[in-house]
PDB file of N, H, CA, C and O in Angstrom:
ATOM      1  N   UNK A   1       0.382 -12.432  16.790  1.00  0.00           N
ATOM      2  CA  UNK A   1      -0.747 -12.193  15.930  1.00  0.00           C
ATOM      3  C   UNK A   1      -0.283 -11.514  14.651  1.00  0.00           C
ATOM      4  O   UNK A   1       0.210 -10.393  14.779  1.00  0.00           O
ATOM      5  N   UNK A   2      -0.376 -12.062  13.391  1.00  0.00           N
ATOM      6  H   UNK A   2      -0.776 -12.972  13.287  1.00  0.00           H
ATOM      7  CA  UNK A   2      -0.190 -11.687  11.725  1.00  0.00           C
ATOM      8  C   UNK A   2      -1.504 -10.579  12.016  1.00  0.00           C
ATOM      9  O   UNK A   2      -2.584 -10.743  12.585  1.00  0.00           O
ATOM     10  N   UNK A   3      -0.888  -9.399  11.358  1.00  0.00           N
ATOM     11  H   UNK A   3      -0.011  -9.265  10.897  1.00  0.00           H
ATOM     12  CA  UNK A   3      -1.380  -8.346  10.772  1.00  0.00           C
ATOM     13  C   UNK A   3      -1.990  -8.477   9.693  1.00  0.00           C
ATOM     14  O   UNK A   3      -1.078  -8.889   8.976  1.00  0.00           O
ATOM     15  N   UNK A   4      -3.049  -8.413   8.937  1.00  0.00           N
ATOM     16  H   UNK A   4      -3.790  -8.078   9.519  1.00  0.00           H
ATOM     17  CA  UNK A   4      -3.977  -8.470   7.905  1.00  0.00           C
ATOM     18  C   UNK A   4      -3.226  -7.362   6.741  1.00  0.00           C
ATOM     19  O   UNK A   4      -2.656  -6.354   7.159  1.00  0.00           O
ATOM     20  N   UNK A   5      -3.295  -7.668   5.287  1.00  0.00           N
ATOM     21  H   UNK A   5      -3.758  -8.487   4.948  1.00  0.00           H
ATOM     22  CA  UNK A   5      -2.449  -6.572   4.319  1.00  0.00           C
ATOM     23  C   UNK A   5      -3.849  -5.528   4.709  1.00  0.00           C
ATOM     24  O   UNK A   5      -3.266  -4.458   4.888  1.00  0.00           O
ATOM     25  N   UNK A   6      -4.790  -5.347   4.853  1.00  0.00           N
ATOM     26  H   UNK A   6      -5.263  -6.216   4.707  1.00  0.00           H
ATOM     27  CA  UNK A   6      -6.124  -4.643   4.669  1.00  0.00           C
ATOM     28  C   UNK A   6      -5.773  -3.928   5.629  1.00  0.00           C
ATOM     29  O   UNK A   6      -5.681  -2.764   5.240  1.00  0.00           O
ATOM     30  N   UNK A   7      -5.486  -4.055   6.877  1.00  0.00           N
ATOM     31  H   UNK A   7      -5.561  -5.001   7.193  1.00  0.00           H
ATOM     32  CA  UNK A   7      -4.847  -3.458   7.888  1.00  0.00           C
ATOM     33  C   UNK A   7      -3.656  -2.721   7.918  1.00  0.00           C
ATOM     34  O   UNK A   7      -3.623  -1.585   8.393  1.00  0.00           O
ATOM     35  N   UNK A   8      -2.706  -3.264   7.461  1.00  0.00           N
ATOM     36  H   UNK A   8      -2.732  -4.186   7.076  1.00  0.00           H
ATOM     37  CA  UNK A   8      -1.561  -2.688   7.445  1.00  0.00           C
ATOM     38  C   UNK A   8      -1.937  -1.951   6.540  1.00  0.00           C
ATOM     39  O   UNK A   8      -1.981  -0.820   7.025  1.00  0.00           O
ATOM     40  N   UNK A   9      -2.311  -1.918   5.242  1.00  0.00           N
ATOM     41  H   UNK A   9      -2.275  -2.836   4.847  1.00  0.00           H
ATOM     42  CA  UNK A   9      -2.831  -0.336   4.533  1.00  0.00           C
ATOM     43  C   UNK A   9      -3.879   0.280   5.266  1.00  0.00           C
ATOM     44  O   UNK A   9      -3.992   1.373   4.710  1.00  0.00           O
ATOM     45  N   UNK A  10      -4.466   0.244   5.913  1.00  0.00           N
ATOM     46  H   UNK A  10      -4.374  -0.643   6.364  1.00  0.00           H
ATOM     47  CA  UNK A  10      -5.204   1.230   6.697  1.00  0.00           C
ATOM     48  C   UNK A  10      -4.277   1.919   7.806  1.00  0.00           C
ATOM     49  O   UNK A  10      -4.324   3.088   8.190  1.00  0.00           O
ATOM     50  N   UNK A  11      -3.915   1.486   7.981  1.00  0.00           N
ATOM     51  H   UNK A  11      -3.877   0.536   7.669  1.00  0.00           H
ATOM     52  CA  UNK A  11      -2.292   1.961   9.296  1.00  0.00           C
ATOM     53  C   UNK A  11      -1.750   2.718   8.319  1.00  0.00           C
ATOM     54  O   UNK A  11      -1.588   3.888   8.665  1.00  0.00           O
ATOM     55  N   UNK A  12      -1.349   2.411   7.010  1.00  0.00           N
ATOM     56  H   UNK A  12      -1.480   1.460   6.729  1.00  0.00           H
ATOM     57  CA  UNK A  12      -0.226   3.123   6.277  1.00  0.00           C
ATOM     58  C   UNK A  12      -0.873   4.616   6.233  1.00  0.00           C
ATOM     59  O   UNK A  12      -0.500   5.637   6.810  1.00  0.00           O
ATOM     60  N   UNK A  13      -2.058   4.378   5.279  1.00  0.00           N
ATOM     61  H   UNK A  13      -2.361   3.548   4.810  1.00  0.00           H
ATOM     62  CA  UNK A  13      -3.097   5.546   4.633  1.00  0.00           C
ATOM     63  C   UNK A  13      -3.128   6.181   6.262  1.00  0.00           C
ATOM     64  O   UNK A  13      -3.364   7.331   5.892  1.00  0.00           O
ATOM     65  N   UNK A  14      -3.079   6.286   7.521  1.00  0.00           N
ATOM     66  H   UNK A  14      -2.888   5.351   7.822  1.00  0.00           H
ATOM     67  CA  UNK A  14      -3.638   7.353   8.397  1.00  0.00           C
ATOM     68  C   UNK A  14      -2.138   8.075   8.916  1.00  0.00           C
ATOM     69  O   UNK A  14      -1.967   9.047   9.652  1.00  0.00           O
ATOM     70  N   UNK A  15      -0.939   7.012   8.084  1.00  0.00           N
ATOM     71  H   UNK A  15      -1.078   6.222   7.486  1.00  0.00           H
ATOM     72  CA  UNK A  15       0.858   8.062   8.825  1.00  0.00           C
ATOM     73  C   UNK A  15       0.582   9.245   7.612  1.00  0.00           C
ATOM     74  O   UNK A  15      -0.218   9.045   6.698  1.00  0.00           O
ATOM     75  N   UNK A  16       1.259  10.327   7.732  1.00  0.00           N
ATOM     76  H   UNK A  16       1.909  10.490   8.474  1.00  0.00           H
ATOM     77  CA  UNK A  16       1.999  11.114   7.215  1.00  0.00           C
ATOM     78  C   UNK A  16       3.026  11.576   7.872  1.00  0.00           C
ATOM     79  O   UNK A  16       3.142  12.089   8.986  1.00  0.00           O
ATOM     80  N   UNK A  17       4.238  11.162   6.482  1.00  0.00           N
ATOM     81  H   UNK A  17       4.144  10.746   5.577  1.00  0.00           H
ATOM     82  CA  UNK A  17       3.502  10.688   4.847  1.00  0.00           C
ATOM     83  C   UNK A  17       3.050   9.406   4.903  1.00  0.00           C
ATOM     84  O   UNK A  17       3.481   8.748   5.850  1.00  0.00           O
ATOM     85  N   UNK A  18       2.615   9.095   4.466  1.00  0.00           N
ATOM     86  H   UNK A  18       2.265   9.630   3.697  1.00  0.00           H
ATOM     87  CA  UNK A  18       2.356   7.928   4.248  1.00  0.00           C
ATOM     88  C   UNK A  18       3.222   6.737   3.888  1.00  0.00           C
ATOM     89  O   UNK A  18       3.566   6.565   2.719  1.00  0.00           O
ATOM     90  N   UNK A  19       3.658   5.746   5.051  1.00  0.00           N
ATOM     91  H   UNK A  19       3.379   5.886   6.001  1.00  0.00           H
ATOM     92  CA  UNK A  19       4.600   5.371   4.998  1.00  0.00           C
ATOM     93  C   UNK A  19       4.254   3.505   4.185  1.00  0.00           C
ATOM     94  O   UNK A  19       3.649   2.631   4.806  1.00  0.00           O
ATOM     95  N   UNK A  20       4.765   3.332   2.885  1.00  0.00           N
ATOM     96  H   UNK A  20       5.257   4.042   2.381  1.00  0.00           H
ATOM     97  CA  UNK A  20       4.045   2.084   2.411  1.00  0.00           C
ATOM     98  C   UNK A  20       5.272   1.003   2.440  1.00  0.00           C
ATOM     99  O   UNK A  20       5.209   0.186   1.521  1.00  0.00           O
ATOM    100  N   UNK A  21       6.276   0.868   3.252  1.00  0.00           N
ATOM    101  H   UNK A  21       6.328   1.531   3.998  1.00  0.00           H
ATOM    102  CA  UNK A  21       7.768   0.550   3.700  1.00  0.00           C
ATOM    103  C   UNK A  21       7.283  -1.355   4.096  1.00  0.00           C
ATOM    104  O   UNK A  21       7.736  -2.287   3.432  1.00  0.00           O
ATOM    105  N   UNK A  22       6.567  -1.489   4.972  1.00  0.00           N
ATOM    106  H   UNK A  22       6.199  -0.732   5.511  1.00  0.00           H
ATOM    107  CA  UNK A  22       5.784  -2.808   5.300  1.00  0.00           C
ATOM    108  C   UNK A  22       4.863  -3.354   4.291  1.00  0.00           C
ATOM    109  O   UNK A  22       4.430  -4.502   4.383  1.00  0.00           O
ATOM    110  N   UNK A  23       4.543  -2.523   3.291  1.00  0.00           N
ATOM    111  H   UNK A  23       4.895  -1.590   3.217  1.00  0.00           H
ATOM    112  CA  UNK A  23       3.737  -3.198   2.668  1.00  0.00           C
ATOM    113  C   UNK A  23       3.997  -3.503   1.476  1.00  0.00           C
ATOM    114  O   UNK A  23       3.274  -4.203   0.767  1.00  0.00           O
ATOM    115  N   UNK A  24       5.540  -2.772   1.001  1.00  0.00           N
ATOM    116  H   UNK A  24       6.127  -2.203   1.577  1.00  0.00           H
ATOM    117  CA  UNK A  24       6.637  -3.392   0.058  1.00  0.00           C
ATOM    118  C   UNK A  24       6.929  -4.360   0.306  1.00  0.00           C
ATOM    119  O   UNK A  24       6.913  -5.192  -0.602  1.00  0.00           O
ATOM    120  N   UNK A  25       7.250  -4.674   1.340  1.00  0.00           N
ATOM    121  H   UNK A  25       7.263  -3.999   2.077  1.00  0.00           H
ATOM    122  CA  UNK A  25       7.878  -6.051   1.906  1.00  0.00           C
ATOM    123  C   UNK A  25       6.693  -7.720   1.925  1.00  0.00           C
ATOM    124  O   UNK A  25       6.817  -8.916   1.664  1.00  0.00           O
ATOM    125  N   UNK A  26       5.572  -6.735   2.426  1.00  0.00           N
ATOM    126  H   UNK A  26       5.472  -5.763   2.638  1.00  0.00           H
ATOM    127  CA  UNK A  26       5.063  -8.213   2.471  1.00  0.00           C
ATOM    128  C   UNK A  26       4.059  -8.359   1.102  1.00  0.00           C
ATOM    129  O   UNK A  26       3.107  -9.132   0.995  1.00  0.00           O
ATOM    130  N   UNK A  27       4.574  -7.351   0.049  1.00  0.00           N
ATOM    131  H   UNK A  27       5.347  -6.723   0.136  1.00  0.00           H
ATOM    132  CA  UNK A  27       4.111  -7.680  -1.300  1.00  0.00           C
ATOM    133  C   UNK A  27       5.226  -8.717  -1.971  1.00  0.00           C
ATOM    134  O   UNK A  27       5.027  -9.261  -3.057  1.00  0.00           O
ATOM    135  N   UNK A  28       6.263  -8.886  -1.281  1.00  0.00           N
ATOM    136  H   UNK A  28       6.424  -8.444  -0.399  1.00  0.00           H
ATOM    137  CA  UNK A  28       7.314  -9.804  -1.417  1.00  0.00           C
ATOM    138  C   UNK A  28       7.201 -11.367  -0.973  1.00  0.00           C
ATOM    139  O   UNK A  28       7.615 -12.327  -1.623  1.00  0.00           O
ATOM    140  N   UNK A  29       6.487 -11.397   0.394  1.00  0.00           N
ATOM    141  H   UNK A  29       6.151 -10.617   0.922  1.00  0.00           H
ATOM    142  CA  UNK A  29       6.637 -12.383   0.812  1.00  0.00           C
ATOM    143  C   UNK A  29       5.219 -12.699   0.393  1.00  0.00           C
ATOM    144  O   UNK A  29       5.151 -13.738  -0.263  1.00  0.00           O
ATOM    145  N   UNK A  30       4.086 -12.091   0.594  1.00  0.00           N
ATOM    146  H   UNK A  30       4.141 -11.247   1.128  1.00  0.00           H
ATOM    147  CA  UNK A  30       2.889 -13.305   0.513  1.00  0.00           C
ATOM    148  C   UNK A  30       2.003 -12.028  -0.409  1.00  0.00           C
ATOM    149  O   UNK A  30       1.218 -11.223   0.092  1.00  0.00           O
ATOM    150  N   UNK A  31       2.409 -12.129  -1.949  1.00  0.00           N
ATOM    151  H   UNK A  31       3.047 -12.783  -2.356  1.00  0.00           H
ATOM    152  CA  UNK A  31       1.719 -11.409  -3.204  1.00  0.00           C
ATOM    153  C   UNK A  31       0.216 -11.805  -2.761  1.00  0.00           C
ATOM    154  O   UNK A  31      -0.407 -10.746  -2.672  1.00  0.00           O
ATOM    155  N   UNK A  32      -0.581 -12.849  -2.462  1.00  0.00           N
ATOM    156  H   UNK A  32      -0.075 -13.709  -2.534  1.00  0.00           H
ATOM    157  CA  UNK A  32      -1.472 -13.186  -2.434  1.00  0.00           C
ATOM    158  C   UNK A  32      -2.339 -12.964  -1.844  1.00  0.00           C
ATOM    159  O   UNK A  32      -3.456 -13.433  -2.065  1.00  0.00           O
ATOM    160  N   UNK A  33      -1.976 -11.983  -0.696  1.00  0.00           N
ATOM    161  H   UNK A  33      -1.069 -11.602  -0.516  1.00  0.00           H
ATOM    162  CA  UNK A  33      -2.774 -11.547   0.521  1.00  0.00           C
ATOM    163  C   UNK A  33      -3.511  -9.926   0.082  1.00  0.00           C
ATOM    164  O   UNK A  33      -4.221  -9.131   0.697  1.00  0.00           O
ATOM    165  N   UNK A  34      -2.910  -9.961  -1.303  1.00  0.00           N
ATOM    166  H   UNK A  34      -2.333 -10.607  -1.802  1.00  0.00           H
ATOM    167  CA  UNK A  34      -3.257  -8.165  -2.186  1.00  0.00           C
ATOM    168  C   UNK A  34      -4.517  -8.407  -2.441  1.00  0.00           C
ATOM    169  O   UNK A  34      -5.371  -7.523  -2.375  1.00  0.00           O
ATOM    170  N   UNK A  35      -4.710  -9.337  -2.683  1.00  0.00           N
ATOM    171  H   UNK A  35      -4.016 -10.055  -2.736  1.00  0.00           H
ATOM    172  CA  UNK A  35      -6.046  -9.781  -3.767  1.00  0.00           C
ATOM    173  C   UNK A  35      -7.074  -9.644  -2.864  1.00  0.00           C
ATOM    174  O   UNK A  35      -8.147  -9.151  -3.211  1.00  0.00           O
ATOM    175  N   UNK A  36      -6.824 -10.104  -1.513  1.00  0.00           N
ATOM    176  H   UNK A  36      -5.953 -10.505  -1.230  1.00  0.00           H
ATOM    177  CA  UNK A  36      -8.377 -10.413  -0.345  1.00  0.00           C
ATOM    178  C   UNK A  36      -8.806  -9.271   0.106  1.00  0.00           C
ATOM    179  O   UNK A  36      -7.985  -8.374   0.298  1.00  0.00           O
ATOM    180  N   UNK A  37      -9.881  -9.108   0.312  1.00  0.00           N
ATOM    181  H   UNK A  37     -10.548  -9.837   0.155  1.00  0.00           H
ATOM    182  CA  UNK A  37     -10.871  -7.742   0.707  1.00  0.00           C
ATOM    183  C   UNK A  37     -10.245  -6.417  -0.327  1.00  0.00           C
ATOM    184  O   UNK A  37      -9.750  -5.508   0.339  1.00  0.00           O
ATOM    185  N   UNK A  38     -10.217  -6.249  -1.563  1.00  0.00           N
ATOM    186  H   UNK A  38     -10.619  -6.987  -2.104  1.00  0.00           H
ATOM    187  CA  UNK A  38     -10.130  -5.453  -2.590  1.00  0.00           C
ATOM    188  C   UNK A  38      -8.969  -4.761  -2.044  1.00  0.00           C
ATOM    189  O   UNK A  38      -9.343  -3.589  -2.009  1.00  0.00           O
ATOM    190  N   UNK A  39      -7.854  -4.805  -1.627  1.00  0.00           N
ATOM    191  H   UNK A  39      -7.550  -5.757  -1.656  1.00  0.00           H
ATOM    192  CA  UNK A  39      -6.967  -4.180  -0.835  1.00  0.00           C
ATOM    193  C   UNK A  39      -6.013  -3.622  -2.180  1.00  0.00           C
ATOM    194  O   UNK A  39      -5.309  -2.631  -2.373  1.00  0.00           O
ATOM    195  N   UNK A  40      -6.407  -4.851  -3.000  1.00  0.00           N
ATOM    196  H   UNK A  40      -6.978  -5.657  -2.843  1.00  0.00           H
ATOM    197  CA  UNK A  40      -5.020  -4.114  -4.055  1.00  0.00           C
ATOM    198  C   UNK A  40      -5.832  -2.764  -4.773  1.00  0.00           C
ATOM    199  O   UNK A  40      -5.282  -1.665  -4.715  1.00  0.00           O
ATOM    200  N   UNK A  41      -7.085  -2.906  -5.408  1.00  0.00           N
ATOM    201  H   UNK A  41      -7.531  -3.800  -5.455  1.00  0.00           H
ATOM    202  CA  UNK A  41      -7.966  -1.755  -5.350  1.00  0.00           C
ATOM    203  C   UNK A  41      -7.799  -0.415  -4.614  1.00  0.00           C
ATOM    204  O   UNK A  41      -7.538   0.715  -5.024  1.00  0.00           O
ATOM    205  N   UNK A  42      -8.003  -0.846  -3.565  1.00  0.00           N
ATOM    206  H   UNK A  42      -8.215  -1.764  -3.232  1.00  0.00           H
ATOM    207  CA  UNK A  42      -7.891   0.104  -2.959  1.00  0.00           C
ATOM    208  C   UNK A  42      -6.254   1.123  -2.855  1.00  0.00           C
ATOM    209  O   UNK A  42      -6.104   2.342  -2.947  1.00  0.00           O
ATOM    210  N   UNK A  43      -5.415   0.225  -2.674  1.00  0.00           N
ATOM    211  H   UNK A  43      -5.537  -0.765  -2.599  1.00  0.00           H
ATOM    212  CA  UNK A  43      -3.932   0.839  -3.009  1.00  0.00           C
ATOM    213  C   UNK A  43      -3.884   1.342  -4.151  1.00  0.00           C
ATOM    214  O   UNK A  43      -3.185   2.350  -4.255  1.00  0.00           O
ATOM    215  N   UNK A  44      -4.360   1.000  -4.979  1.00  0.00           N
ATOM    216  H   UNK A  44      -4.929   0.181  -4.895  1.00  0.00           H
ATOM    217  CA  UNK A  44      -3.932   1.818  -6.133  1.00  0.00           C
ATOM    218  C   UNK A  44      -5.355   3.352  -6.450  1.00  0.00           C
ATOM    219  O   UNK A  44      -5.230   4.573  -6.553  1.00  0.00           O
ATOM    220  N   UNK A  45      -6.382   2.560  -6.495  1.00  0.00           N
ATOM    221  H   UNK A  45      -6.484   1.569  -6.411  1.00  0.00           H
ATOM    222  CA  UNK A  45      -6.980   3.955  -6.118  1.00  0.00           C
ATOM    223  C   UNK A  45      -7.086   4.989  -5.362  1.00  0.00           C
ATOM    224  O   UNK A  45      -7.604   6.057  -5.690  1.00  0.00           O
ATOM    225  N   UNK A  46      -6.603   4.723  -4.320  1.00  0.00           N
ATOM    226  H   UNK A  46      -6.182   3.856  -4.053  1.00  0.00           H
ATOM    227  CA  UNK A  46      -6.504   5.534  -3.052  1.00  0.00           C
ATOM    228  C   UNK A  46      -4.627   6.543  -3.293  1.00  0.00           C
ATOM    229  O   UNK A  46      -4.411   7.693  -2.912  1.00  0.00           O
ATOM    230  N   UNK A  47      -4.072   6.033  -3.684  1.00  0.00           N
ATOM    231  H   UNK A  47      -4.248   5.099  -3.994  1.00  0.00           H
ATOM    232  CA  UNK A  47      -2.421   6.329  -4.127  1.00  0.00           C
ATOM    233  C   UNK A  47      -2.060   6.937  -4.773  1.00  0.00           C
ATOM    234  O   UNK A  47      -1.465   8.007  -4.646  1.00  0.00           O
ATOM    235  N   UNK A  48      -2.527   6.027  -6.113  1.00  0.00           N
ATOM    236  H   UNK A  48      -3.010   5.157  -6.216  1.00  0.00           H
ATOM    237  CA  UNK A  48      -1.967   6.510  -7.184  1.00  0.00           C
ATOM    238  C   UNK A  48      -2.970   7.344  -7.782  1.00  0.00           C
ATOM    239  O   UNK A  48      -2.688   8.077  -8.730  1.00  0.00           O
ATOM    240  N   UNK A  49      -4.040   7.285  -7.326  1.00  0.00           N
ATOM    241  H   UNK A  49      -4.269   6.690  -6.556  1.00  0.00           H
ATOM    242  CA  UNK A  49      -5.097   8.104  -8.458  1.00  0.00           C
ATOM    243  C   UNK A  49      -5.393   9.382  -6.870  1.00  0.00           C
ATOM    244  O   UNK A  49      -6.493   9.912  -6.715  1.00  0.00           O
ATOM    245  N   UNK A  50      -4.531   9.574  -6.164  1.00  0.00           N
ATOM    246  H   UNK A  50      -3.638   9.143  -6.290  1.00  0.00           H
ATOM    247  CA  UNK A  50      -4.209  10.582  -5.259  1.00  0.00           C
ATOM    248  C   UNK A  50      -3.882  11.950  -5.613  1.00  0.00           C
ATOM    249  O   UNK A  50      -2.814  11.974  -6.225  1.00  0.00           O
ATOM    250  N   UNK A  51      -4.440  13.194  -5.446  1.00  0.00           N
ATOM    251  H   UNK A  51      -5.307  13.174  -4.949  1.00  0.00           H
ATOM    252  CA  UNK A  51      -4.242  14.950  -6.496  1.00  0.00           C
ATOM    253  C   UNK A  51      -3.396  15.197  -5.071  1.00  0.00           C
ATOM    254  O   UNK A  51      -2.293  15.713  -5.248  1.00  0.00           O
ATOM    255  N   UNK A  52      -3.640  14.998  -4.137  1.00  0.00           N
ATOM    256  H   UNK A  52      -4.536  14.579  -3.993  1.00  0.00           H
ATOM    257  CA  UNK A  52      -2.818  15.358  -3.082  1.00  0.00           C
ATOM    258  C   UNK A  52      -1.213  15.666  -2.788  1.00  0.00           C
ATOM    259  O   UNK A  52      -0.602  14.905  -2.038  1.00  0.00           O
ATOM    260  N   UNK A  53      -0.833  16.313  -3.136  1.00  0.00           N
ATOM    261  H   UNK A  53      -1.330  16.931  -3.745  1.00  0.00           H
ATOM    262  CA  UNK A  53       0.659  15.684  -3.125  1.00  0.00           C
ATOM    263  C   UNK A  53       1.783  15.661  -1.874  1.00  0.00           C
ATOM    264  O   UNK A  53       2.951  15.282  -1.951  1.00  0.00           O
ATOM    265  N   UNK A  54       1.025  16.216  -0.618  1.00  0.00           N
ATOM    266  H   UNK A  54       0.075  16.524  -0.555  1.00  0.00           H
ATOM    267  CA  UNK A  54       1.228  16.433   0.767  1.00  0.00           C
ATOM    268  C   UNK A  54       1.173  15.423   1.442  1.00  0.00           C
ATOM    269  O   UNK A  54       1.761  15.283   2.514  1.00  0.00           O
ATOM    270  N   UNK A  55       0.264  14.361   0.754  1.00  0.00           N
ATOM    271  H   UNK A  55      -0.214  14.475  -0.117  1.00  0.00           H
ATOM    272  CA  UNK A  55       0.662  13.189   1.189  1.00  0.00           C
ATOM    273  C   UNK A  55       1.737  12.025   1.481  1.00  0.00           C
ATOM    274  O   UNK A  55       2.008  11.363   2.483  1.00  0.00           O
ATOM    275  N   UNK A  56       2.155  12.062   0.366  1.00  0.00           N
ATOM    276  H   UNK A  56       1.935  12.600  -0.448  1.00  0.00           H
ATOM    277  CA  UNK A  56       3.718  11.799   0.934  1.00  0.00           C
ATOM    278  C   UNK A  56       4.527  12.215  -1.014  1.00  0.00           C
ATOM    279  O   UNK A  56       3.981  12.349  -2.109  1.00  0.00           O
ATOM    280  N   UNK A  57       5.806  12.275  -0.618  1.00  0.00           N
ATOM    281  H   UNK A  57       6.249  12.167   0.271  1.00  0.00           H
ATOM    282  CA  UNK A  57       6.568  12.398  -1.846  1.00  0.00           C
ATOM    283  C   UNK A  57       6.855  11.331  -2.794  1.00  0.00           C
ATOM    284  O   UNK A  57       6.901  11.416  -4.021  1.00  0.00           O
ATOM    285  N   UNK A  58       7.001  10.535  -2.215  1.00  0.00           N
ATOM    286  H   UNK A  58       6.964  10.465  -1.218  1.00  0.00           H
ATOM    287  CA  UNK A  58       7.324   9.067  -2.793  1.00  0.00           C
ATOM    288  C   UNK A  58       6.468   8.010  -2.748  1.00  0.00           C
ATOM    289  O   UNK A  58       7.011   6.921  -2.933  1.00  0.00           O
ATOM    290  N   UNK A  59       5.151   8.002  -2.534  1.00  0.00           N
ATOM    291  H   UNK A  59       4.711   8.887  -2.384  1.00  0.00           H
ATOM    292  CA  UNK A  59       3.830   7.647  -2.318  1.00  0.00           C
ATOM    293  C   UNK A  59       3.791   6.675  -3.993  1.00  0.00           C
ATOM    294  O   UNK A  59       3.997   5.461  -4.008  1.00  0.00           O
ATOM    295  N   UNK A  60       3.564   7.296  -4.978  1.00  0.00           N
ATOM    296  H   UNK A  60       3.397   8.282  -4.966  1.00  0.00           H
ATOM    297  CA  UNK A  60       3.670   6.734  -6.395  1.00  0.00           C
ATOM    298  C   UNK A  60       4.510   5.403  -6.393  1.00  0.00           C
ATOM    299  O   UNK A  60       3.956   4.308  -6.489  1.00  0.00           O
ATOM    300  N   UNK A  61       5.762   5.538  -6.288  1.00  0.00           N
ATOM    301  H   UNK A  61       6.212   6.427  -6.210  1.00  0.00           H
ATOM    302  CA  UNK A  61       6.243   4.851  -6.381  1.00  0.00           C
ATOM    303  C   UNK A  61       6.665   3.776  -5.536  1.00  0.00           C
ATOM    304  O   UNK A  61       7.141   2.756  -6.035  1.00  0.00           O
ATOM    305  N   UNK A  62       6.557   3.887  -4.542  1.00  0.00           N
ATOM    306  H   UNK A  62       6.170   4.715  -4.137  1.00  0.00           H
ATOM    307  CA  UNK A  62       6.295   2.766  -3.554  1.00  0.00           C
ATOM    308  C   UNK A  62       4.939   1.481  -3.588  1.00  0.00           C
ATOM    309  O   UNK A  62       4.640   0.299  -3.420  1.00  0.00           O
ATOM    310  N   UNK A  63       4.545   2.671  -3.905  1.00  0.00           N
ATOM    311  H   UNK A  63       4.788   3.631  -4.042  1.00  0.00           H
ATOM    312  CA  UNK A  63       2.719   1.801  -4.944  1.00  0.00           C
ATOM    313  C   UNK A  63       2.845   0.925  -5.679  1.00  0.00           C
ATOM    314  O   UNK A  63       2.207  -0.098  -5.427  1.00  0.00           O
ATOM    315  N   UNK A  64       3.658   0.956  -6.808  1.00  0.00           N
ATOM    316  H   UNK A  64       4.176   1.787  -7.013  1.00  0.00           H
ATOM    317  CA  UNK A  64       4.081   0.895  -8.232  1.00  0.00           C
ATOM    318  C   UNK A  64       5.297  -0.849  -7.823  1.00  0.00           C
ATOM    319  O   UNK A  64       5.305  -1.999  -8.264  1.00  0.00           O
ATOM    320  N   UNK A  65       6.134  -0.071  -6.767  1.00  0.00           N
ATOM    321  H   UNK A  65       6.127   0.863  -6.409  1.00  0.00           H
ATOM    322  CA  UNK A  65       7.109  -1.114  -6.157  1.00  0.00           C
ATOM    323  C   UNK A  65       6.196  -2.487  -5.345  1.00  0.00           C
ATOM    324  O   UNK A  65       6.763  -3.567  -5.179  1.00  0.00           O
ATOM    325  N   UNK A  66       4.959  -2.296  -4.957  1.00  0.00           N
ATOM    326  H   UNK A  66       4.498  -1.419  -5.092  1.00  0.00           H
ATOM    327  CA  UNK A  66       3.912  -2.975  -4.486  1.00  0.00           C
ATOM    328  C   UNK A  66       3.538  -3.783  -5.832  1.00  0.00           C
ATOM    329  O   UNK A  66       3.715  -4.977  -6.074  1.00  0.00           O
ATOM    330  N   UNK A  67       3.082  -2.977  -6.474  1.00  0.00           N
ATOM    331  H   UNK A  67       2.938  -2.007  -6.277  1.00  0.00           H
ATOM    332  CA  UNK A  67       2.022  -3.770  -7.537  1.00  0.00           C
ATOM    333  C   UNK A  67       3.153  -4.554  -8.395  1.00  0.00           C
ATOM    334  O   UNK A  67       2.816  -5.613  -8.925  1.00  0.00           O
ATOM    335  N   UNK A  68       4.854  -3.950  -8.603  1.00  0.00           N
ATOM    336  H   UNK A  68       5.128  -3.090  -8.173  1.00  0.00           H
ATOM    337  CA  UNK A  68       5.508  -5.038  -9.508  1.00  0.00           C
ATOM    338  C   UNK A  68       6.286  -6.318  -8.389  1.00  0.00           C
ATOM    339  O   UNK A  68       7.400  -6.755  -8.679  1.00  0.00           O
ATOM    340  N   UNK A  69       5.722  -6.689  -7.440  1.00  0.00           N
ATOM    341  H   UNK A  69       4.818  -6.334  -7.204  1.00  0.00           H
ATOM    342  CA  UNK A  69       6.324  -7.880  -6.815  1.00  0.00           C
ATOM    343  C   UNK A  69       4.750  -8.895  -6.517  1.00  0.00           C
ATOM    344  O   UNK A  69       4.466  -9.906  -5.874  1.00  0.00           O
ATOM    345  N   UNK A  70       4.046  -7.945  -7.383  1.00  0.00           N
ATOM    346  H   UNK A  70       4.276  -7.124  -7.905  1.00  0.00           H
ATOM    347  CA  UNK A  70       2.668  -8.605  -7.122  1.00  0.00           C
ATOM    348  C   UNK A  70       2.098  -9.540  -8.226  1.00  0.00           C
ATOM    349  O   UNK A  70       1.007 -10.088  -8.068  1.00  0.00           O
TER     350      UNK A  70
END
C-alpha cells in the first residue's frame, strides 16, 4: 500500500523534530503528488511560516529542498 504525500506530512508534522527526510525524496520522484489536497500549502505554511524553533533545526530547509525539486 503507497502512502499518500498528505499523509506522509502528517506523520512528519507529529515526529520531533520533525523529520521531512521521505518527503524530500518523494518530492523527487512524483513532484505531482504536492499539488493534491493543498499539501504543498500546507508544508510551507505550517514550516516555514513556523516561530517555533524546537521544532526541528533544519526544518527550513528541508522545506525549501521540497519545494526546489517541485
Amino acid at each position: 500500500m503507497k502512502l499518500s504525500v498528505k499523509w506522509q506530512l502528517d506523520a512528519a508534522l507529529l515526529s520531533r523534530p520533525v523529520d521531512l527526510t521521505a518527503l524530500v525524496s518523494l518530492s523527487r520522484l512524483e513532484p505531482d503528488k504536492f499539488l493534491e489536497d493543498n499539501t504543498l500549502y500546507r508544508l510551507v505554511s505550517v514550516l516555514l511560516n513556523e516561530k517555533n524553533d524546537k521544532k526541528s533545526d533544519k526544518v527550513g530547509g528541508l522545506t525549501l529542498w521540497v519545494c526546489c525539486n517541485l
